[in-house]
C-alpha positions in Angstrom: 88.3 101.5 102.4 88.5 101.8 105.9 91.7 100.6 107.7 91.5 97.2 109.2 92.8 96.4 112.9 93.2 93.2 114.2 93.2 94.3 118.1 94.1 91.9 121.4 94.0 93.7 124.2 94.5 91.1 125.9 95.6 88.2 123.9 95.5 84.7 125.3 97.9 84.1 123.0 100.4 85.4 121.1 103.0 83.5 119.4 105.6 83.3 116.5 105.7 79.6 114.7 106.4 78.1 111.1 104.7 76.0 108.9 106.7 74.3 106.7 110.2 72.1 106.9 113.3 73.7 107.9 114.6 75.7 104.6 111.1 76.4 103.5 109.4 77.2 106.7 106.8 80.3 106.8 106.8 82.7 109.8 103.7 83.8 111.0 103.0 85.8 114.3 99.9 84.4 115.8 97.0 86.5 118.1 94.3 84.7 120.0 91.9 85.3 122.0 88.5 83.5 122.5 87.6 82.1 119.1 89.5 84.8 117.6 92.9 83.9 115.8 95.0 85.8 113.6 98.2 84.8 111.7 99.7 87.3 109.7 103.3 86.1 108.0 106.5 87.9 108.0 110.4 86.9 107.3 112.8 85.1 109.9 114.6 88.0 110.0 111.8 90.2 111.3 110.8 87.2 114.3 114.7 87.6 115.4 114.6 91.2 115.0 110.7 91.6 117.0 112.6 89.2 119.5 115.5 91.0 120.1 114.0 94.3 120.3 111.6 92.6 122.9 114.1 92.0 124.7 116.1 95.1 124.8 112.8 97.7 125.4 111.9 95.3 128.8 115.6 95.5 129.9 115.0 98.9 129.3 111.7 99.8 131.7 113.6 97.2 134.2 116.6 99.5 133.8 114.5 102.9 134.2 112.2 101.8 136.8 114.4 100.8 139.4 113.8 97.3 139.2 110.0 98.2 140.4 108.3 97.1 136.8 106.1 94.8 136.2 108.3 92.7 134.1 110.7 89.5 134.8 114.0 89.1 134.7 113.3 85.7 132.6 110.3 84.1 130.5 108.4 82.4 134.0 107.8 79.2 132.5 104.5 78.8 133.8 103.7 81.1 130.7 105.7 79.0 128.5 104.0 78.1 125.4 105.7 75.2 122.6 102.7 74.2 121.4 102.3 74.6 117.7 99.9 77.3 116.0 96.4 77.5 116.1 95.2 75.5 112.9 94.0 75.9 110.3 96.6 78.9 109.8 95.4 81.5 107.3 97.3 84.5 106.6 95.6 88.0 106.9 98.3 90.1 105.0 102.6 89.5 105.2 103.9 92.1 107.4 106.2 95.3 106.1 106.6 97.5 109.3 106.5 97.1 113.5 106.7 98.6 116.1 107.2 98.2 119.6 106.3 100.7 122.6 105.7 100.7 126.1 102.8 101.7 128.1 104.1 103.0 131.6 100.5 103.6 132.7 98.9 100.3 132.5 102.7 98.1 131.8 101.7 97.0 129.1 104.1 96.3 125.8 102.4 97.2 122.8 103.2 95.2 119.4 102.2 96.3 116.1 102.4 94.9 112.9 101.6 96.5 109.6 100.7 95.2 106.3 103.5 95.4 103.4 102.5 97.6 101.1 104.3 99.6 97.7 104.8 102.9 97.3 105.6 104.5 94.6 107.8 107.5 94.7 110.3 109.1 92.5 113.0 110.2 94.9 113.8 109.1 98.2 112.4 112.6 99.6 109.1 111.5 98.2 109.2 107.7 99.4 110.2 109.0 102.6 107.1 111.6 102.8 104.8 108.7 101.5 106.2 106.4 104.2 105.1 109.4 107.0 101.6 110.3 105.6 100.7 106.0 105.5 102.3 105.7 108.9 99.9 108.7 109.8 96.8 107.5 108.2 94.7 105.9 111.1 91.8 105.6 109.1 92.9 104.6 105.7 96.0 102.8 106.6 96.8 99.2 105.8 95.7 96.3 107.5 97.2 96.2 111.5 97.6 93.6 114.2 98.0 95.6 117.6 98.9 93.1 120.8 99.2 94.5 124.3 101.2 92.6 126.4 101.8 91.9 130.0 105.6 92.3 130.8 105.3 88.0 131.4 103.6 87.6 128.0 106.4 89.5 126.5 109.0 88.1 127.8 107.4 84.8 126.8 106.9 85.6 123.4 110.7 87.1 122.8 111.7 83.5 124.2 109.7 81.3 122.2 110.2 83.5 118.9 114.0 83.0 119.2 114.0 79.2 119.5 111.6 79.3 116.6 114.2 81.5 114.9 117.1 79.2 116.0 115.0 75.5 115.5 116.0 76.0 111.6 119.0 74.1 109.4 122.2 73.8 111.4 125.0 76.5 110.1 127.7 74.6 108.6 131.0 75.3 110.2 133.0 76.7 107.7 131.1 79.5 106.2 128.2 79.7 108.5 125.5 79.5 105.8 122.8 76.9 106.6 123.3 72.9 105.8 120.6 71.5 103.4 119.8 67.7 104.3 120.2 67.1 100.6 123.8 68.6 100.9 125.5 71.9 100.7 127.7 73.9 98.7 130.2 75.5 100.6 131.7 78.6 99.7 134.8 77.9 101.5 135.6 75.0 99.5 136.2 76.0 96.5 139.5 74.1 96.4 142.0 76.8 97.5 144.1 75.5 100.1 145.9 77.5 101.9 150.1 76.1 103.0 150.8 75.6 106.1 
């Protein structure tokens, strides 16, 4: 089977968002474009980590070019988007691998998103040489959503992913791990005090 890619080039939209109340919320990176809409789900931890790195490849291509790119300093908020997904939200395929490149041609910030898939190897050497040849595989490969972005859009959708990210169950002070609303059981009080 041939491989299937989900391409917005561009999109006129392109968001991370939940479904879900905090503590059981589902991630989903969302591509639109006309009547066109594609969710595909992934952890919290890859929306921070998409974010971040965002973040850190515009600084980047600001750094390098002199201040001359195509990219802002800041989200411009007249890009900003809070609305909430596109409904009805069905999930193509969970996402395993991204990645994140720059186009210095056209300034454009490319986001891809790869299904999850199992491999099965029996040493690392193999899983690693398995990992290549999928990576490699343009045709049979696993299911991909591939977003060009503006500079703008990008810096819009790192923004927006990290409040999603940080709109979750407040840490609680102590040990840092997140506070349930039906309670929470803190490591760090486990009855050991310490004298003063």
């Amino acid at each position: 089977m041939s491989r299937q890619v989900f391409l917005y080039d561009p999109p006129e939209r392109f968001v991370a968002g939940t479904v879900g109340l905090p503590g059981r919320r589902t991630f989903f990176l969302q591509a639109s474009a006309g009547i066109r809409v594609t969710s595909v789900a992934l952890e919290k931890t890859q929306v921070a980590a998409l974010a971040e790195r965002m973040e850190e490849l515009l600084d980047e291509v600001v750094r390098r070019s002199g201040g001359n790119a195509a990219v802002p300093a800041v989200a411009p908020a007249e890009i900003t988007d809070s609305a909430p997904l596109d409904s009805p939200v069905e999930e193509e395929f969970r996402v395993g691998t991204m990645a994140l490149a720059w186009d210095g041609e056209e300034e454009r910030m490319i986001v891809e998103a790869q299904a999850l898939v199992e491999l099965d190897a029996e040493s690392e050497d193999d899983l690693a040489e398995a990992e290549e040849r999928l990576l490699q595989d343009e045709e049979n490969g696993p299911p991909m959503l591939r977003v060009r972005l503006t500079g703008a859009q990008a810096r819009a959708f790192a923004k927006r992913a990290l409040d999603v990210v940080n709109a979750g169950r407040p840490p609680c002070p102590l040990c840092s791990l997140p506070l349930d609303p039906e309670g929470h059981v803190c490591p760090r009080q486990n009855g050991y005090r310490r004298g003063a």
